[in-house]
PDB file of N, CA, C and O in Angstrom:
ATOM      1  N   UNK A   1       0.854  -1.176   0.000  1.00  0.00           N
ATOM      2  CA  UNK A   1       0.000   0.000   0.000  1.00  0.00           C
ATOM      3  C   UNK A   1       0.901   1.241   0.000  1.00  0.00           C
ATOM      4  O   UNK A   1       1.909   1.490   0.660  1.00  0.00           O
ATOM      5  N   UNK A   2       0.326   1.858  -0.816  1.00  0.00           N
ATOM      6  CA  UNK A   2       1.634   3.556  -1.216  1.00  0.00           C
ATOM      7  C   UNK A   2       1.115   4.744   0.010  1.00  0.00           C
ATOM      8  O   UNK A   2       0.024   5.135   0.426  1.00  0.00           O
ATOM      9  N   UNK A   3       2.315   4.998   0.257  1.00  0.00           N
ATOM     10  CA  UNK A   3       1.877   6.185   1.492  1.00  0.00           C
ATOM     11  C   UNK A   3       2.988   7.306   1.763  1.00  0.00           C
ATOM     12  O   UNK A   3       4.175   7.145   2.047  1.00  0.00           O
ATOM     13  N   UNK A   4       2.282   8.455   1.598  1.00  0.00           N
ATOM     14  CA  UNK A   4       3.675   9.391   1.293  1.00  0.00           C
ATOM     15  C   UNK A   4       4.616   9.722   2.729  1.00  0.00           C
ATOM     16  O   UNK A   4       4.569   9.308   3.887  1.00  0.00           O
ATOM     17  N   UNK A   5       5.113  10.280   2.302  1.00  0.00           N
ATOM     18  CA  UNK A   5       6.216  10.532   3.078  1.00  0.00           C
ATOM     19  C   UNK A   5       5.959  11.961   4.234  1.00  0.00           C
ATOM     20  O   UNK A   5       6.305  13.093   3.897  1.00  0.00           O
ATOM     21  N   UNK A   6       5.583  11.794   5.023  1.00  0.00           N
ATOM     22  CA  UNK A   6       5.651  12.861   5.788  1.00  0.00           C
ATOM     23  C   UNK A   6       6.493  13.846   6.611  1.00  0.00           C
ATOM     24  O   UNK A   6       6.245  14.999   6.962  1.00  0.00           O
ATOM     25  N   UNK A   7       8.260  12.544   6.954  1.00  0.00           N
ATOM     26  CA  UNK A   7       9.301  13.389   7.227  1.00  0.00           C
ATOM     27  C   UNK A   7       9.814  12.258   7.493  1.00  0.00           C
ATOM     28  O   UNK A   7       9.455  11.136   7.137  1.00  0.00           O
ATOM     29  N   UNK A   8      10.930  12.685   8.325  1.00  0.00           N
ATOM     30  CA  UNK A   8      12.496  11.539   8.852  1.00  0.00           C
ATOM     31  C   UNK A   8      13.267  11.863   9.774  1.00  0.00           C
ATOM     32  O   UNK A   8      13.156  12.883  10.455  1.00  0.00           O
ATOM     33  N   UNK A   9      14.339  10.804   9.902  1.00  0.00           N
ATOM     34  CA  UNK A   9      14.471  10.409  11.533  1.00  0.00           C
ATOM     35  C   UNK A   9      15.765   9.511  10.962  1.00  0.00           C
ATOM     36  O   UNK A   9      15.714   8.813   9.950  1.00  0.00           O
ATOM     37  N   UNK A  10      17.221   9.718  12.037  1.00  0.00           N
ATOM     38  CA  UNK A  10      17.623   9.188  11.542  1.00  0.00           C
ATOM     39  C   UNK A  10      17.976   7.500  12.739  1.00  0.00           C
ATOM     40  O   UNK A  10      17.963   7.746  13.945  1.00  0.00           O
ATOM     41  N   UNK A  11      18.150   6.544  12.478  1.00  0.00           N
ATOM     42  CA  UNK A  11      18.024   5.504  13.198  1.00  0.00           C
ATOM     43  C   UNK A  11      18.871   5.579  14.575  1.00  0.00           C
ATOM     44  O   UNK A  11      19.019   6.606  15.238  1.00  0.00           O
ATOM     45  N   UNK A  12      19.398   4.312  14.883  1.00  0.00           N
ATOM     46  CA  UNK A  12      20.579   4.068  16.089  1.00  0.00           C
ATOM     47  C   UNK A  12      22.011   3.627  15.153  1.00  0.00           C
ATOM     48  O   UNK A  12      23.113   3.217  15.518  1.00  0.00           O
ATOM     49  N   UNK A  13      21.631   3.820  14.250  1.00  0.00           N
ATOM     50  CA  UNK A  13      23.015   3.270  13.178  1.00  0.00           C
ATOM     51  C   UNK A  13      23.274   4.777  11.968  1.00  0.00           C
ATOM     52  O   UNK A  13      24.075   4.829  11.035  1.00  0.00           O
ATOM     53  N   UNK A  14      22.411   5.715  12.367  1.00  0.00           N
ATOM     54  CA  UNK A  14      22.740   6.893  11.674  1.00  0.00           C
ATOM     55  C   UNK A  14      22.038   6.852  10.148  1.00  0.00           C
ATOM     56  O   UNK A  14      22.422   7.702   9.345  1.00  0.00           O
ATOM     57  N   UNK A  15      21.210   6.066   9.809  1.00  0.00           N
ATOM     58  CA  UNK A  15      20.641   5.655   8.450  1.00  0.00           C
ATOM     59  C   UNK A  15      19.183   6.230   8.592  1.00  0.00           C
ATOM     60  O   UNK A  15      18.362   6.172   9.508  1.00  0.00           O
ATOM     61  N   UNK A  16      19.167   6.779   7.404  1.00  0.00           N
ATOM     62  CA  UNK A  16      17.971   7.761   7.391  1.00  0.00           C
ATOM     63  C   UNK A  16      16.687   6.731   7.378  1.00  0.00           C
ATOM     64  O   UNK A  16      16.840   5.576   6.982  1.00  0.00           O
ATOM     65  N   UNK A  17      15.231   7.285   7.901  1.00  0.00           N
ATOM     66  CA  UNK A  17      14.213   6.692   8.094  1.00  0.00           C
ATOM     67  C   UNK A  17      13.485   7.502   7.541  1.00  0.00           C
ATOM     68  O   UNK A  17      13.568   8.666   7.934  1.00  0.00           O
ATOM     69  N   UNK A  18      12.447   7.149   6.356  1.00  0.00           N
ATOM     70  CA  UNK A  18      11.144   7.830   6.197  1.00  0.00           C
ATOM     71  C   UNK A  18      10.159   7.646   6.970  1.00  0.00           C
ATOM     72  O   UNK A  18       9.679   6.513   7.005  1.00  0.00           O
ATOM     73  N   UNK A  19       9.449   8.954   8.001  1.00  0.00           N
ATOM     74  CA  UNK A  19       7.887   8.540   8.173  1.00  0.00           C
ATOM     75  C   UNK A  19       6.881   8.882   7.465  1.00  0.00           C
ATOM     76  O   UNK A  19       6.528   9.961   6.989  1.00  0.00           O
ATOM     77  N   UNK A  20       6.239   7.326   7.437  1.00  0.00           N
ATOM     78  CA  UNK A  20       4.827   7.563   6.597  1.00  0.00           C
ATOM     79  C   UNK A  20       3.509   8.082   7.032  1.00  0.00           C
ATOM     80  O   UNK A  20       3.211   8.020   8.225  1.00  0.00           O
ATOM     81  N   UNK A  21       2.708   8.581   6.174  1.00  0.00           N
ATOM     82  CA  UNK A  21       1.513   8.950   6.464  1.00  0.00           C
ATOM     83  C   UNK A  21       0.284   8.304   7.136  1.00  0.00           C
ATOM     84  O   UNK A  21      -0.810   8.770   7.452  1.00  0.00           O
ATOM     85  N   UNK A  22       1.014   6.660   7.286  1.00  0.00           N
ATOM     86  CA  UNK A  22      -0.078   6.085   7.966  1.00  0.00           C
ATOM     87  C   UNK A  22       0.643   5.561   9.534  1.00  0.00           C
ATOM     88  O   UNK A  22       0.068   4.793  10.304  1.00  0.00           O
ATOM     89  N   UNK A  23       1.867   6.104   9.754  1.00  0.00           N
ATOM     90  CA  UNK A  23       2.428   5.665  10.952  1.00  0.00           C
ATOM     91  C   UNK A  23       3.552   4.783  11.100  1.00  0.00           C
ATOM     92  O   UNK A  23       4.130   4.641  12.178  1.00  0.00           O
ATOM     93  N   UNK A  24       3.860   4.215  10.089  1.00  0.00           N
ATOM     94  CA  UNK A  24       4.654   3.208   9.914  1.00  0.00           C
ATOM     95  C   UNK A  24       6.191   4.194   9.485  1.00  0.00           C
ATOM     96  O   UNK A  24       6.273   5.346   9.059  1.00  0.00           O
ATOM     97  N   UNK A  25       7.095   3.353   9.753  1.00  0.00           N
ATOM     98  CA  UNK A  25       8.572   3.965   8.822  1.00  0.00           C
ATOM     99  C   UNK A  25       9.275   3.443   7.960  1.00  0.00           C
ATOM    100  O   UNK A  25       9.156   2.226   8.101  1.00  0.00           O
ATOM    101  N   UNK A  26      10.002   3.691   7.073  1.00  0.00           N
ATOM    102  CA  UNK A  26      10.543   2.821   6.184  1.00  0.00           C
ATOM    103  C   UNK A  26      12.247   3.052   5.926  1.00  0.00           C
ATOM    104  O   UNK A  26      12.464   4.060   5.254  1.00  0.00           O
ATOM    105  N   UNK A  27      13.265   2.429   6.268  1.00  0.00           N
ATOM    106  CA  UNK A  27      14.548   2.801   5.813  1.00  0.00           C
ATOM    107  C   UNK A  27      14.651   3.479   4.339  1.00  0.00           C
ATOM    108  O   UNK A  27      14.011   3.082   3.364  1.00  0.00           O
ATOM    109  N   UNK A  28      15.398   4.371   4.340  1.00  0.00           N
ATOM    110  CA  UNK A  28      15.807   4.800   2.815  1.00  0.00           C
ATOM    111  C   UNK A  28      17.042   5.078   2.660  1.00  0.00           C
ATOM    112  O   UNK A  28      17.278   6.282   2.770  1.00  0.00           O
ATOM    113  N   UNK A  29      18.034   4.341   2.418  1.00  0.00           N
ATOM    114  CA  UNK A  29      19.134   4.498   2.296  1.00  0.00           C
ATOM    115  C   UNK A  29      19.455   4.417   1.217  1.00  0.00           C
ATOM    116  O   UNK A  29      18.717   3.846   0.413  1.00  0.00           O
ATOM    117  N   UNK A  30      20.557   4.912   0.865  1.00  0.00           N
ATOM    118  CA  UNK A  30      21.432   5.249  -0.683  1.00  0.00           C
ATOM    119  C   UNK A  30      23.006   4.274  -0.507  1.00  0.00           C
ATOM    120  O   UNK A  30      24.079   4.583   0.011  1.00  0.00           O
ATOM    121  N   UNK A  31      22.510   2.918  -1.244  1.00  0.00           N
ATOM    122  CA  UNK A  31      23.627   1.899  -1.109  1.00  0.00           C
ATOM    123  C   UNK A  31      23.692   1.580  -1.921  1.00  0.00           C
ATOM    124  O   UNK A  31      23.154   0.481  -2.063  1.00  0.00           O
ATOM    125  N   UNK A  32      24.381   2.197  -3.190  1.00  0.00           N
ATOM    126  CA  UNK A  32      24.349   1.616  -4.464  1.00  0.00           C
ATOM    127  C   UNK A  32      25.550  -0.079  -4.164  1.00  0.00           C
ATOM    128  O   UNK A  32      26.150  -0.560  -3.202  1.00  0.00           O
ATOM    129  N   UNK A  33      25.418  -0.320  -5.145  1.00  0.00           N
ATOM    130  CA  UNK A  33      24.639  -1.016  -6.004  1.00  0.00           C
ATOM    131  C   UNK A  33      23.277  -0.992  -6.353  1.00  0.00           C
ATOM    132  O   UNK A  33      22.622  -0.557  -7.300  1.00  0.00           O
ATOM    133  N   UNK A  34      22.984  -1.749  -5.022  1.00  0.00           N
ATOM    134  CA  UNK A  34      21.588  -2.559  -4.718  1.00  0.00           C
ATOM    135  C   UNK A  34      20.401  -1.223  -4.076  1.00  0.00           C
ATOM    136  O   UNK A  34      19.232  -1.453  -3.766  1.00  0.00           O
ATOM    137  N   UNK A  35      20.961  -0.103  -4.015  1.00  0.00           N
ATOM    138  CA  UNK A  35      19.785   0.692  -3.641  1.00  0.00           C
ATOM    139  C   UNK A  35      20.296   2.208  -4.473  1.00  0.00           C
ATOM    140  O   UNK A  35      21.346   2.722  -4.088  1.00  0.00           O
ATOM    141  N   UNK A  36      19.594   2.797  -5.480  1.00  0.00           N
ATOM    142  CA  UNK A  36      20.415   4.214  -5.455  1.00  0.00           C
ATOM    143  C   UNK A  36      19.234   5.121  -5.042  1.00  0.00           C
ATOM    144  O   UNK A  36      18.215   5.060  -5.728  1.00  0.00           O
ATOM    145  N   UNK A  37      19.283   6.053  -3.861  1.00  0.00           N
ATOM    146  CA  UNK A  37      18.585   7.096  -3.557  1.00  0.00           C
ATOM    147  C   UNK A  37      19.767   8.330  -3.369  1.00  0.00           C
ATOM    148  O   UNK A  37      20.267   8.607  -2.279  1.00  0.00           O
ATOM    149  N   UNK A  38      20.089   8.979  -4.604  1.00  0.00           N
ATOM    150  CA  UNK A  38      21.035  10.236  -4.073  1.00  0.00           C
ATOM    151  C   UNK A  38      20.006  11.414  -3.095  1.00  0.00           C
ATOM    152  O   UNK A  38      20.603  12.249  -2.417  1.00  0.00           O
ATOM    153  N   UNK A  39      18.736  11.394  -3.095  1.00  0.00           N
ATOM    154  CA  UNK A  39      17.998  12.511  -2.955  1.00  0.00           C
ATOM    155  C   UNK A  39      18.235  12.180  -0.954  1.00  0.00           C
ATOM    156  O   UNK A  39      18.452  12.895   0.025  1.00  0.00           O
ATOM    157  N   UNK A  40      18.059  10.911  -1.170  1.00  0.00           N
ATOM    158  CA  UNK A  40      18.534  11.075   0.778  1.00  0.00           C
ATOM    159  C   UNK A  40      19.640  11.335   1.405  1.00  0.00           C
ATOM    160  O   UNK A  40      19.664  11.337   2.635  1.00  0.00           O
ATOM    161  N   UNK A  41      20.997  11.661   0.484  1.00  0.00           N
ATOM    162  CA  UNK A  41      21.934  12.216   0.946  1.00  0.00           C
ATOM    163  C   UNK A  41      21.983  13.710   1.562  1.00  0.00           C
ATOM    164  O   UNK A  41      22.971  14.114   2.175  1.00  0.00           O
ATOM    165  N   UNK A  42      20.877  14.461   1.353  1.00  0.00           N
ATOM    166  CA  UNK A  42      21.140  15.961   1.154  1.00  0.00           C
ATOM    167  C   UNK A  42      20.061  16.538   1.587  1.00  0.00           C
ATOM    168  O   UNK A  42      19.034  16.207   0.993  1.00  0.00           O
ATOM    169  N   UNK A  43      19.927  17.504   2.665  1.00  0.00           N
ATOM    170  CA  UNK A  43      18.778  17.603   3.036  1.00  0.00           C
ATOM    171  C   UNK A  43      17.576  18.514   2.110  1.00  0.00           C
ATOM    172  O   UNK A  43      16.448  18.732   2.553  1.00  0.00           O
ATOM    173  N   UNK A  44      18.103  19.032   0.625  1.00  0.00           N
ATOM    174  CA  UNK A  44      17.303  19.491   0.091  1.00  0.00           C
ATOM    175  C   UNK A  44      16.540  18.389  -0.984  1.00  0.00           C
ATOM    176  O   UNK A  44      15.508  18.605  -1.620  1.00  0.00           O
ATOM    177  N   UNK A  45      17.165  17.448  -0.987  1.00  0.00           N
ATOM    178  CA  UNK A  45      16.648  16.091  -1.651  1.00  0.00           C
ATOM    179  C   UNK A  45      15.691  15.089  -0.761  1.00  0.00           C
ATOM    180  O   UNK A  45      14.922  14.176  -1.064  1.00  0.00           O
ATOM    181  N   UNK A  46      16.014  15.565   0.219  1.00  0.00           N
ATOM    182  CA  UNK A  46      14.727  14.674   1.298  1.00  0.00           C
ATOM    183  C   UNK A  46      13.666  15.427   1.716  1.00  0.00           C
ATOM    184  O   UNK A  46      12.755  14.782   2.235  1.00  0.00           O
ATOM    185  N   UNK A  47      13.504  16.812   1.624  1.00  0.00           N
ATOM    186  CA  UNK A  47      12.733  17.624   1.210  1.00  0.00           C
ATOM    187  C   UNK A  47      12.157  17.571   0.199  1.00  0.00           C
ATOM    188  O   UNK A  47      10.927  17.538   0.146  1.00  0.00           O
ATOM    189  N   UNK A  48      12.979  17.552  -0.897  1.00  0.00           N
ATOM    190  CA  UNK A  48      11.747  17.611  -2.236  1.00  0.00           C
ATOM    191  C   UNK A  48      11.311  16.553  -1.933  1.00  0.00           C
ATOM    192  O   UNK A  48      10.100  16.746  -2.047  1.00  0.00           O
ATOM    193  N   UNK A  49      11.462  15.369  -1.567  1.00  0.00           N
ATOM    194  CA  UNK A  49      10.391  13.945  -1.952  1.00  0.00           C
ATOM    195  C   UNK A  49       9.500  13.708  -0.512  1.00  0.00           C
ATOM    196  O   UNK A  49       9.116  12.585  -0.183  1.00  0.00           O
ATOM    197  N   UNK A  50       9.293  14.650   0.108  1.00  0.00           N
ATOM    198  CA  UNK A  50       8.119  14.881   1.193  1.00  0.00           C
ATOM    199  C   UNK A  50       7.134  15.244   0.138  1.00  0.00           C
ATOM    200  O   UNK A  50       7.046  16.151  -0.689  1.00  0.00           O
ATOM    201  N   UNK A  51       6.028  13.622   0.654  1.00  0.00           N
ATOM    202  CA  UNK A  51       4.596  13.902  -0.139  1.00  0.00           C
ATOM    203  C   UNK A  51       4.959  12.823  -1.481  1.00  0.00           C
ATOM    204  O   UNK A  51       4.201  12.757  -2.448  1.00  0.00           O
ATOM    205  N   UNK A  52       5.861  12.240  -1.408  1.00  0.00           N
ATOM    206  CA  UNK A  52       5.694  11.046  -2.924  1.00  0.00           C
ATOM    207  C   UNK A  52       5.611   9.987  -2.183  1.00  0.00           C
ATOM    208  O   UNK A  52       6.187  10.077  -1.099  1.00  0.00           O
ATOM    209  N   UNK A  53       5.014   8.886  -2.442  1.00  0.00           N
ATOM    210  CA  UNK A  53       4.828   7.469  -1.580  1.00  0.00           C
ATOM    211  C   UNK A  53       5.530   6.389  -2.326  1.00  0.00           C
ATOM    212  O   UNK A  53       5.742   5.941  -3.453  1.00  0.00           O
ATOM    213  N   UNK A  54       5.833   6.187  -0.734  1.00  0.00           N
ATOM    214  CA  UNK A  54       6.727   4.491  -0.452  1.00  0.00           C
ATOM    215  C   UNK A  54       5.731   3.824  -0.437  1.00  0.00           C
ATOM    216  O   UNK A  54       4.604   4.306  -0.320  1.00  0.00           O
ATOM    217  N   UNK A  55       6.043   2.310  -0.582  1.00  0.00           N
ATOM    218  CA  UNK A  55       5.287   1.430  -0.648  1.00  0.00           C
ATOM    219  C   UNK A  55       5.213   0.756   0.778  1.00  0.00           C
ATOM    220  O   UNK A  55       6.231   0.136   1.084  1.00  0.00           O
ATOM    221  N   UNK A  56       4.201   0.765   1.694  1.00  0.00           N
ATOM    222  CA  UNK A  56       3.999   0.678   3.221  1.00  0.00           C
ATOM    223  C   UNK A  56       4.418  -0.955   3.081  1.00  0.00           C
ATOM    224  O   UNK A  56       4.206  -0.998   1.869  1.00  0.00           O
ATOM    225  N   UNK A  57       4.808  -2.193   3.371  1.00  0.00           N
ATOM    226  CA  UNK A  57       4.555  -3.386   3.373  1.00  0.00           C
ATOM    227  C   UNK A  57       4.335  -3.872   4.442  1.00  0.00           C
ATOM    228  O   UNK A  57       4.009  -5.057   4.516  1.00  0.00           O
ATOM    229  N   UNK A  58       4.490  -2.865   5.858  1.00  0.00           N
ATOM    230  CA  UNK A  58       3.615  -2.762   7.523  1.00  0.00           C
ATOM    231  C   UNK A  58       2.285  -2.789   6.943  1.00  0.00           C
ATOM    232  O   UNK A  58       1.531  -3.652   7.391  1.00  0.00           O
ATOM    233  N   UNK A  59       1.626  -1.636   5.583  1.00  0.00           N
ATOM    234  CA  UNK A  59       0.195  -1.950   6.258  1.00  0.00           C
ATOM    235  C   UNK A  59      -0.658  -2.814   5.313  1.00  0.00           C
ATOM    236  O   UNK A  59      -1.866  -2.945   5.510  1.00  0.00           O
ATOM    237  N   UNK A  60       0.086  -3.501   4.113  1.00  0.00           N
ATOM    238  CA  UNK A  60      -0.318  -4.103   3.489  1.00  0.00           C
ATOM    239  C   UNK A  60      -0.046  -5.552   4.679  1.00  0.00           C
ATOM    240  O   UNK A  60      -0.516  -6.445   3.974  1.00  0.00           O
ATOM    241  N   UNK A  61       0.256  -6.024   5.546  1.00  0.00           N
ATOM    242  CA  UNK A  61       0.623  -6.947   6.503  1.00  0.00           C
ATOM    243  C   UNK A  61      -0.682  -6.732   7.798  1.00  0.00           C
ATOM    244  O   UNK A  61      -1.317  -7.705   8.205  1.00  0.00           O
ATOM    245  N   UNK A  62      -0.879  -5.570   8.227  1.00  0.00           N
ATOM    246  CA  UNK A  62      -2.069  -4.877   8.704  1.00  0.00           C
ATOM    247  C   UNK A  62      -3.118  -5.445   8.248  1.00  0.00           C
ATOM    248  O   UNK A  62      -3.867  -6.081   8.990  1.00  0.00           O
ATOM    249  N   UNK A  63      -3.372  -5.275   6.715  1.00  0.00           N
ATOM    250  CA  UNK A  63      -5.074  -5.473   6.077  1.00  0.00           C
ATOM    251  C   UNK A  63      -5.023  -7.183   5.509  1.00  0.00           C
ATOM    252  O   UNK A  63      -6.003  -7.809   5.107  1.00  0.00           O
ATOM    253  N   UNK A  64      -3.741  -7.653   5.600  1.00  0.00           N
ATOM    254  CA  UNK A  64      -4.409  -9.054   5.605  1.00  0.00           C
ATOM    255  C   UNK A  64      -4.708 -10.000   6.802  1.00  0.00           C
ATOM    256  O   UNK A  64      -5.438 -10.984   6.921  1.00  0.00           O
ATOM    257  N   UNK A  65      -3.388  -8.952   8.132  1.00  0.00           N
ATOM    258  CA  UNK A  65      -3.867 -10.076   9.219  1.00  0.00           C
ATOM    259  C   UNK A  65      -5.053  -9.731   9.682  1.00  0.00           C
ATOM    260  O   UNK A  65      -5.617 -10.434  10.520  1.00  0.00           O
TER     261      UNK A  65
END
């Protein structure tokens, strides 16, 4: 279920966290290879993408249990 981004937080390991609009959080880290997010390096890039949605897989886990 897609749910935008309302702001962030960064963990106990220093790795940025999106919070979502329905309560839940989601890691967003920029680890290329296997992940490229340059926009979470920089705080004007984690700004612009406040309000585009992650894909929740907390609340899609929610509406089936």
């Amino acid at each position: 279920m897609k749910q935008p981004i309302v702001g962030y937080h960064k963990d106990d390991e220093d790795h940025w966290v999106a919070e979502l609009a329905c309560g839940h959080s989601q890691h967003v880290r920029h680890n290329p290879p296997w992940v490229v997010r340059h926009w979470v390096t920089t705080e004007m890039g984690r700004a612009a993408m406040l309000g585009q949605k992650l894909n929740c897989k907390l609340c899609k886990i929610d509406i089936v249990g």
